[in-house]
C-alpha positions as CSV (number, residue, x, y, z in Angstrom):
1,X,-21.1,-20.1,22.4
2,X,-22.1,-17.9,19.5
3,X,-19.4,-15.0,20.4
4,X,-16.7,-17.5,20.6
5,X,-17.5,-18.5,17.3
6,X,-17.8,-14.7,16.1
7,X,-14.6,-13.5,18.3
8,X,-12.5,-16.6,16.7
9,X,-13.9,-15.5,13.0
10,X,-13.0,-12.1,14.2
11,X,-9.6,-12.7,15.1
12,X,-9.2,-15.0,12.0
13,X,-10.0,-12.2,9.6
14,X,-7.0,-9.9,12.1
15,X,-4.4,-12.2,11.7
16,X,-4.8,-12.8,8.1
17,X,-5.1,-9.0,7.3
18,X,-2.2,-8.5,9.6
19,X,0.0,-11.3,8.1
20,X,-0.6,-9.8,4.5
21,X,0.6,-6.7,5.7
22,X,3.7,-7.9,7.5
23,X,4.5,-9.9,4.0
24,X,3.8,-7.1,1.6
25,X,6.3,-5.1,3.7
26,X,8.7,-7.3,2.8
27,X,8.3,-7.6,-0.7
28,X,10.9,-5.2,-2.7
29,X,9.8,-2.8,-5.5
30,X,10.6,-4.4,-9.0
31,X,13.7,-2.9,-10.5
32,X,11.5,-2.2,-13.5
33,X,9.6,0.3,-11.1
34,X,12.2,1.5,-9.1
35,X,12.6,5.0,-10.5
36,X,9.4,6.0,-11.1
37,X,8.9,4.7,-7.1
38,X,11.9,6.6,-6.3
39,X,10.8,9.9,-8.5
40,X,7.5,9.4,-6.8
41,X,8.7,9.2,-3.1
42,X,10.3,12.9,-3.4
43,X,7.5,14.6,-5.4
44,X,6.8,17.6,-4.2
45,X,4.3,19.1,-6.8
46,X,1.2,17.0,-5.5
47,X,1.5,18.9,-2.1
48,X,2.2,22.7,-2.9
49,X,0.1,22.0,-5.7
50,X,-3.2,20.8,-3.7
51,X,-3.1,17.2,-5.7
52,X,-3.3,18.6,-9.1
53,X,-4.6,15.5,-11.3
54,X,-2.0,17.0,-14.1
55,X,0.7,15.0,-11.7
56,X,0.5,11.1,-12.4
57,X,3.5,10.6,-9.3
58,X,0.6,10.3,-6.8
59,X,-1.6,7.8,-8.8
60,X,2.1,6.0,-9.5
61,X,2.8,6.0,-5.8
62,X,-0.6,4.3,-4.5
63,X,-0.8,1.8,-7.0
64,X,2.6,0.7,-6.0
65,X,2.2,0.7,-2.3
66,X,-0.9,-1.6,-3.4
67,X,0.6,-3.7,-6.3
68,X,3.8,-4.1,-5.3
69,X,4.7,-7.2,-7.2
């Protein structure tokens, strides 16, 4: 009885992790952010460059994948 309980708590915790990533998909990047997203999206310099912490397009990036209001 007890790994029903822990399979269905299991599977709870999956298909709400699942569902927030399904809806945060769908959620469109604020025209206030758009560029910088956009600038940040073709970046080049964080990859020939070895991730350089002089470029802010990387931090930009992954807090907008995150954020994304």
């Amino acid at each position: 009885m007890q790994i029903l309980i822990i399979m269905g708590v299991v599977s709870v915790f999956i298909i709400l992790y699942v569902g927030t990533m399904y809806l945060n998909d769908r959620v469109k990047v604020p025209e206030s952010c758009k560029e910088a997203y956009l600038e940040a999206q073709t970046c080049e310099s964080c990859s020939t460059s070895g991730g350089s912490k002089s470029c802010n397009f990387n931090d930009t990036l992954e807090f907008l994948k995150e954020v994304k209001l």
